[in-house]
C-alpha positions as CSV (number, residue, x, y, z in Angstrom):
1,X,38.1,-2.5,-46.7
2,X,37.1,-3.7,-50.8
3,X,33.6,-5.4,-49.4
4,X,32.1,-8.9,-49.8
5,X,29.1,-7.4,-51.0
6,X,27.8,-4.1,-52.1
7,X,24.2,-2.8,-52.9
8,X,24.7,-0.1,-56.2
9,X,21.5,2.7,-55.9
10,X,21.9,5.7,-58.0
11,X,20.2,8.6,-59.3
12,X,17.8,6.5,-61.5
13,X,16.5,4.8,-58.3
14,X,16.3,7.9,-56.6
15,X,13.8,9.4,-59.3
16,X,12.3,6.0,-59.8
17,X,10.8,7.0,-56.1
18,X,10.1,10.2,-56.1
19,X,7.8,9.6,-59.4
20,X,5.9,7.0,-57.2
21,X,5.7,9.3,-54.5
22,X,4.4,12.1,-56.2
23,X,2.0,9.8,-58.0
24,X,-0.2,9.0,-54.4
25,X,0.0,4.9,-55.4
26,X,2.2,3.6,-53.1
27,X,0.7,0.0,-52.7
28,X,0.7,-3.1,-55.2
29,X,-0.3,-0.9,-58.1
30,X,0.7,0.0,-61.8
31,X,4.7,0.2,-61.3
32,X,4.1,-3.5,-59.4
33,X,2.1,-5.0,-62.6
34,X,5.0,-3.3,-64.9
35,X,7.9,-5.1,-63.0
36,X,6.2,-8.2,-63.4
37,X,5.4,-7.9,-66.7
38,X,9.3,-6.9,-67.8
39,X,10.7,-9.6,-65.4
40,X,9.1,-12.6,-67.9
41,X,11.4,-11.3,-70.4
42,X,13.6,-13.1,-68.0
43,X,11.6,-16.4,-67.2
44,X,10.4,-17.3,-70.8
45,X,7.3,-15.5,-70.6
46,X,6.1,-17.3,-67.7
47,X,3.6,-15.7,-65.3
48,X,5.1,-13.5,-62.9
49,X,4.2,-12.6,-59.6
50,X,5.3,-10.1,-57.0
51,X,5.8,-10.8,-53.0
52,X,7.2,-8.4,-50.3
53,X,10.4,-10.7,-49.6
54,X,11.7,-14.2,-51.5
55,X,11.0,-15.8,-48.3
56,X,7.4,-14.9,-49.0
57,X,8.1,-15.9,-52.4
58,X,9.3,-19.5,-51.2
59,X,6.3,-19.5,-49.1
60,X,3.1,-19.1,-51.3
61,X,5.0,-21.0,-53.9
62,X,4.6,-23.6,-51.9
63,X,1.1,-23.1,-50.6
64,X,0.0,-22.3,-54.4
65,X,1.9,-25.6,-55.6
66,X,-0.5,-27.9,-53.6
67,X,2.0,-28.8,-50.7
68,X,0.0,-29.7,-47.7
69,X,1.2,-30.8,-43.9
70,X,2.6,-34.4,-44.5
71,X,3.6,-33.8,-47.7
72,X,8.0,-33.8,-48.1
73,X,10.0,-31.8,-49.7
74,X,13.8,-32.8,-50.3
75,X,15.8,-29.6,-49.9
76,X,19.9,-29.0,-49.5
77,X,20.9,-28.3,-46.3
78,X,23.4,-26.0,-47.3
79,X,21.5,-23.1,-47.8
80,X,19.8,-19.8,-46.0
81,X,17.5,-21.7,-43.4
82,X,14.7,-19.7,-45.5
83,X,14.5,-22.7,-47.9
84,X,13.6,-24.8,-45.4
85,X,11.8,-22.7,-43.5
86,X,9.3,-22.2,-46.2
87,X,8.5,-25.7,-46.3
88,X,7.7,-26.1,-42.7
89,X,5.4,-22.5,-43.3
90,X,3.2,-24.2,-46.2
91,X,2.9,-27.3,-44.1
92,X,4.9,-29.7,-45.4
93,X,8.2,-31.6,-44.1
94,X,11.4,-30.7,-45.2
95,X,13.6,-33.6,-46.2
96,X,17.6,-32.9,-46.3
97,X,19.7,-33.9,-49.0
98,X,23.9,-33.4,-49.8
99,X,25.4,-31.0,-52.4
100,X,27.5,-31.8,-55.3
101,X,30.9,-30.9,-53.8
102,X,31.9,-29.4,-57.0
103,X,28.7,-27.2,-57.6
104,X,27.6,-26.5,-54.4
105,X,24.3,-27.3,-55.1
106,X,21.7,-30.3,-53.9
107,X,22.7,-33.7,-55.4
108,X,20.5,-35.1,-58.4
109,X,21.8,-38.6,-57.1
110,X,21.4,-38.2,-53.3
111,X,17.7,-36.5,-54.0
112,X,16.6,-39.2,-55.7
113,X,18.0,-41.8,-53.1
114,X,15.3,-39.6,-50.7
115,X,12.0,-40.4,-52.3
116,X,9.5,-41.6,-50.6
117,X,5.5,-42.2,-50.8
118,X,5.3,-38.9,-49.2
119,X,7.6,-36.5,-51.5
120,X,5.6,-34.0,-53.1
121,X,8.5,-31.3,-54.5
122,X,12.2,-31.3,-54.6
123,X,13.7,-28.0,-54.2
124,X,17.4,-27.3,-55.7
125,X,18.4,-24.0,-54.6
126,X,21.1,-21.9,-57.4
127,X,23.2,-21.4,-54.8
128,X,25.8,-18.5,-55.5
129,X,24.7,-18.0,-58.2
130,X,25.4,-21.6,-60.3
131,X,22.3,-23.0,-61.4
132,X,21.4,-26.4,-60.6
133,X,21.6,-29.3,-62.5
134,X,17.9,-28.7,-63.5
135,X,17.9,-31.3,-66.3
136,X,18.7,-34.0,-64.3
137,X,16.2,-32.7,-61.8
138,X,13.4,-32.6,-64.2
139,X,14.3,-36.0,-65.6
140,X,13.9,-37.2,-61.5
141,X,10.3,-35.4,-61.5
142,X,9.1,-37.0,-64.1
143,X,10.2,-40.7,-62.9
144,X,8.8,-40.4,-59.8
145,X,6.0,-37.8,-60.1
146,X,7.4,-35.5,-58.1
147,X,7.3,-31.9,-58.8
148,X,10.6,-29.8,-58.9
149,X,10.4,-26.2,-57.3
150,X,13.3,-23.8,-58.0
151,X,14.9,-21.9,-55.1
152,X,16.3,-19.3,-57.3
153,X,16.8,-16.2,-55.1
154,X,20.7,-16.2,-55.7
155,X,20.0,-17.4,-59.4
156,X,19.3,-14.3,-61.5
157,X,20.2,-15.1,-65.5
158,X,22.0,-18.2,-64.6
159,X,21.6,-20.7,-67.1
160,X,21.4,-24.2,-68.6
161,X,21.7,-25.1,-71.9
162,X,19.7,-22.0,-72.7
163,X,17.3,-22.1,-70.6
164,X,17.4,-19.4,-67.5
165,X,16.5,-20.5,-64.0
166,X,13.2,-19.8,-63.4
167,X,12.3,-21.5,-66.3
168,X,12.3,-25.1,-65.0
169,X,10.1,-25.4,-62.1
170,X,6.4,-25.7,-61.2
171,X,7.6,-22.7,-59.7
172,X,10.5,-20.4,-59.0
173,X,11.1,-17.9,-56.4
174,X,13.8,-14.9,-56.9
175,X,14.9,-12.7,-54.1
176,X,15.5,-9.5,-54.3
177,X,17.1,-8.5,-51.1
178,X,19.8,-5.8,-51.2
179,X,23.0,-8.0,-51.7
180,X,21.5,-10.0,-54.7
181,X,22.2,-9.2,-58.0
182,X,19.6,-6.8,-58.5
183,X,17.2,-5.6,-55.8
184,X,13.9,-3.8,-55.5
185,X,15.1,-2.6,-51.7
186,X,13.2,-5.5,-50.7
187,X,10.7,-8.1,-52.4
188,X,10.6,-11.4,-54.3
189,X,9.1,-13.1,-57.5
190,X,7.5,-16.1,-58.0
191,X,8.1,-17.5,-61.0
192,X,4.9,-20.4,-63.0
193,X,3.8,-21.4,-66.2
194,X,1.0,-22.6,-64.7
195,X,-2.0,-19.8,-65.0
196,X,-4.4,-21.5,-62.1
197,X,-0.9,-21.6,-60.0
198,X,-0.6,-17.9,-60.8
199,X,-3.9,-16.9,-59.9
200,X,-3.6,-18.5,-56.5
201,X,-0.9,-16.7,-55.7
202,X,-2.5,-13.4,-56.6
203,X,-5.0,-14.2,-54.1
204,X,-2.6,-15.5,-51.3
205,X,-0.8,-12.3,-51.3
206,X,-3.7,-10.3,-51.0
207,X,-5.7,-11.3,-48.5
208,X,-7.4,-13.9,-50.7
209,X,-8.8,-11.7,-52.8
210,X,-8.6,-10.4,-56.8
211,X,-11.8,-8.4,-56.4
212,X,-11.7,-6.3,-53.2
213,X,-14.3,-7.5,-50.9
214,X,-14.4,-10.8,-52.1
215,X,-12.0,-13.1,-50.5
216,X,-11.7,-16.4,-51.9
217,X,-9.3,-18.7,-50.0
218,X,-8.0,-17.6,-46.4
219,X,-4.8,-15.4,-47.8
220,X,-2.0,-13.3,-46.4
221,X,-0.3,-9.6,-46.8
222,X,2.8,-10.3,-49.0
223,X,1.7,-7.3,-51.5
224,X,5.0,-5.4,-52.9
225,X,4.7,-2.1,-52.7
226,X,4.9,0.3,-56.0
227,X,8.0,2.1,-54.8
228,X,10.0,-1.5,-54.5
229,X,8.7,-2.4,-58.1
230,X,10.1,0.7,-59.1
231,X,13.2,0.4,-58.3
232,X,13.2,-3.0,-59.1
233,X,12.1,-1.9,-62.8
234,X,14.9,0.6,-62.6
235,X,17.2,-2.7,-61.3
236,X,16.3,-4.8,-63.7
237,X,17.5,-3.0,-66.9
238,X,21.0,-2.9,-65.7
239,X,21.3,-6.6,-64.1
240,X,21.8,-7.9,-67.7
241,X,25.4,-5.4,-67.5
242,X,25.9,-6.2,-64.2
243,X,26.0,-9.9,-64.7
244,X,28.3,-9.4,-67.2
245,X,30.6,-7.5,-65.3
246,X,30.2,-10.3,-62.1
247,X,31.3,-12.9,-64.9
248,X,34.2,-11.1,-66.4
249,X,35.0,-10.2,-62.2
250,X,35.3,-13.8,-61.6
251,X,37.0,-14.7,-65.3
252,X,39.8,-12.4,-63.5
253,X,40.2,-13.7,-60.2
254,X,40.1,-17.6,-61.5
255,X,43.2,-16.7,-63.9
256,X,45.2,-15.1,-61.1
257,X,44.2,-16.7,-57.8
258,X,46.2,-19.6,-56.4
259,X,47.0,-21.6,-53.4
260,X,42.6,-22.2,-53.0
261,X,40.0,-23.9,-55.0
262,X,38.2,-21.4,-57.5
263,X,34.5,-22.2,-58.5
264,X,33.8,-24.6,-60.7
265,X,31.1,-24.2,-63.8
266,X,29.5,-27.1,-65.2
267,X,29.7,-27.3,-68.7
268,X,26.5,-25.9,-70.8
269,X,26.2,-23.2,-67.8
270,X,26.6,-19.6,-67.5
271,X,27.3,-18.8,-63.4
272,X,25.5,-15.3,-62.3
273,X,27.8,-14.9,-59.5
274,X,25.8,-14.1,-56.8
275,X,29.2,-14.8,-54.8
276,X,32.4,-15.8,-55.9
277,X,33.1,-18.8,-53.5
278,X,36.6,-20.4,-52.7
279,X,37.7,-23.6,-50.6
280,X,40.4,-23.4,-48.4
281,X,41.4,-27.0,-48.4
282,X,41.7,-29.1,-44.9
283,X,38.5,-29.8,-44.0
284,X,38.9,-27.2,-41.0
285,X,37.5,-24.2,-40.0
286,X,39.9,-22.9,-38.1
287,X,42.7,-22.8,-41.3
288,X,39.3,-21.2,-43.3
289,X,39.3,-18.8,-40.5
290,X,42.9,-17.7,-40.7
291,X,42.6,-17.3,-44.1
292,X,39.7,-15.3,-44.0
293,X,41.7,-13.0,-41.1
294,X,45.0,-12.6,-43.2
295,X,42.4,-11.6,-45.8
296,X,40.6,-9.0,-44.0
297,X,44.5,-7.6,-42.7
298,X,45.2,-6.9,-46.2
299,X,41.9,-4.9,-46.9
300,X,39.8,-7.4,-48.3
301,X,36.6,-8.6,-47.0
302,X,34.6,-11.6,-47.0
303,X,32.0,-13.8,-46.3
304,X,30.9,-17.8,-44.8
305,X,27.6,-18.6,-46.4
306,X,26.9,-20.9,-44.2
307,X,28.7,-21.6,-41.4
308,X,25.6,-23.8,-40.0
309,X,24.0,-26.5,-42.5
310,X,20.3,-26.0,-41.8
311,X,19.8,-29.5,-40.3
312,X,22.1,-28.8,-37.3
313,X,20.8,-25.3,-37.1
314,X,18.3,-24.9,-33.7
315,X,15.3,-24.5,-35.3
316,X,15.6,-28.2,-37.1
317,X,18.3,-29.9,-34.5
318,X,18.9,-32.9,-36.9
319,X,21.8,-35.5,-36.7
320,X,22.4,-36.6,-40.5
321,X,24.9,-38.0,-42.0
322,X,25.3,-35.1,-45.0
323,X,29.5,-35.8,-45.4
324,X,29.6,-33.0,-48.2
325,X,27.8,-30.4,-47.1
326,X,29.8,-30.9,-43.4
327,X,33.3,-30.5,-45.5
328,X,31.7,-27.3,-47.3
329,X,30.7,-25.4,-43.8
330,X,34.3,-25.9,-42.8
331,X,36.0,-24.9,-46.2
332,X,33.7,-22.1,-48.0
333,X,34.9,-18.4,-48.7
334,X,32.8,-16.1,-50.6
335,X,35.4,-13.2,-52.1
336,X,34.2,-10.0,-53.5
337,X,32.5,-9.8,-57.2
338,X,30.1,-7.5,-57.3
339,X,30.3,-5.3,-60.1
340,X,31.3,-1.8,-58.9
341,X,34.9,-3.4,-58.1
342,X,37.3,-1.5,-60.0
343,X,40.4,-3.0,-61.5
344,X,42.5,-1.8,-58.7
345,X,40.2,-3.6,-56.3
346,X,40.8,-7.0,-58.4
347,X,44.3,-6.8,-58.4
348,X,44.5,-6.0,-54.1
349,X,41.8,-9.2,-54.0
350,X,44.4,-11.4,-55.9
351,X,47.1,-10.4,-53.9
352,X,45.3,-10.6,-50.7
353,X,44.4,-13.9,-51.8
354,X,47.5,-15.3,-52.9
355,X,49.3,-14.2,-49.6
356,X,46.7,-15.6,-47.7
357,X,46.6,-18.8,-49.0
358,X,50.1,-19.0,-48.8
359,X,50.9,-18.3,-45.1
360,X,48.8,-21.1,-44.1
């Protein structure tokens, strides 16, 4: 079975973890401060700070951006329930909008249409890998006076207009969870221009304190540890190939896959592919799930992200009428891109693909 998704650790990794480990600092110490120093090569030089998860990531970025209970923040619901999750942890209300149907991602139009006295943030999440449409986002922001927070833990090097994600937001929180396109094992980044912002989040993670001893602001334990930043430093000087590879991956399977609806990019950005992600026409889940069986017949597996918007999820238990994002849930198939696939593997995707699609 060619998998959805697959984690590539090698040798350097290996020794990447063993220096730490011989070195006796294994908490937030030198090889974390390195790893955030080499990921603002990334971010435009903005100020970098490393968390334990993205979900902790999402979290203090919040907290550190001044969103308080009461405060709303518009989100998409089709996403990992960890966006909205992190909203309700910092306090504040999450607010859900529709997706684009072509991008996948949160609606400029529909966000907007969601503003109230109370919205404090909008959150557009790079979801897959496609960057949102940041511009328009920032252009909301300003109107309104309504800060724009990035949800890019699938977003690694995407891009607008030249600008990567990360690069947009009060803040930005990156994820680097096994399956994304680079990982540290486990941990997350959050992403700021603003120094003060940056600052606070050094203290949330740590217990409220820079200066041992002498807690500042009631804090938390979100420290990454030096072994993850080390083989997130090792990670990170290959995710600039791998990208590459993901890109010329999915250059491949949109010139020979038919019979199902290939991503789309929108023009002026580069797509990351965090997942390659197909729609089975019809509106139904059950033809998606047939497809998605035929697939996995021929060798070939493959993923829903999400089969639940987070609104109807039962930690939320909304009823909303979100007509985009219900067509998505019931159409979505992520396909194998990662970048160990060989060129074998492509061609028994295609074909897998192109059968499937057309014995429905």
């Amino acid at each position: 079975m060619i998998p959805a998704a697959k984690p590539i650790i090698g040798d350097d990794e290996r020794e990447a973890v063993d220096r730490v480990l011989r070195s006796g600092m294994l908490a937030q110490g030198p090889e974390v401060a390195a790893f955030e120093e080499e990921f603002s090569r990334f971010v435009g030089g903005r100020h970098c700070v490393a968390m334990n998860s993205g979900t902790s990531a999402l979290h203090l970025g919040f907290i550190a951006a001044g969103i308080k209970p009461g405060d709303e923040v518009i989100v998409p619901s089709f996403s990992f329930a960890a966006t909205a999750n992190s909203v309700v942890l910092a306090g504040g209300t999450p607010v859900f909008g529709d997706i684009d149907p072509k991008t996948f991602n949160l609606d400029p139009a529909h966000a907007e249409s969601l503003i109230t006295s109370r919205t404090k943030a909008i959150m557009p999440v790079h979801l897959y890998g496609h960057i949102a449409d940041m511009e328009k986002f920032e252009a909301i922001g300003k109107k309104h006076g309504v800060q724009i927070i990035e949800d890019a833990a699938q977003g690694h090097l995407a891009s607008m207009n030249g600008r990567n994600s990360g690069e947009f937001g009060t803040v930005a929180s990156f994820s680097f969870y096994p399956t994304k396109n680079m990982t540290a094992g486990e941990g997350g980044m959050v992403v700021t221009a603003d120094a003060e912002i940056a600052r606070m989040l050094r203290l949330l993670r740590n217990q409220g304190q820079e200066i041992r001893y002498k807690n500042e602001v009631v804090g938390f334990n979100t420290r990454m540890t030096d072994i993850h930043a080390a083989i997130g430093r090792v990670q990170l000087k290959k995710l600039e190939g791998w990208t590459k590879q993901r890109q010329d991956n999915a250059a491949y399977l949109n010139a020979h896959i038919q019979g199902v609806e290939t991503p789309y990019l929108q023009p002026g950005t580069t797509h990351s592919y965090h997942q390659y992600t197909v729609r089975v026409s019809g509106n139904d889940a059950a033809r998606r799930d047939a497809f998605m069986a035929k697939l996995a017949d021929l060798g070939v597996g493959s993923g829903v992200y999400y089969p639940t918007p987070i609104h109807r999820l039962p930690s939320f238990g909304l009823t909303l009428d979100l007509p985009e994002t219900e067509k998505m849930i019931n159409e979505c198939v992520s396909l194998p891109v990662h970048p160990s696939l060989t060129q074998a593997e492509l061609e028994t995707i295609v074909s897998a693909v192109n059968q499937a699609a057309a014995s429905l």
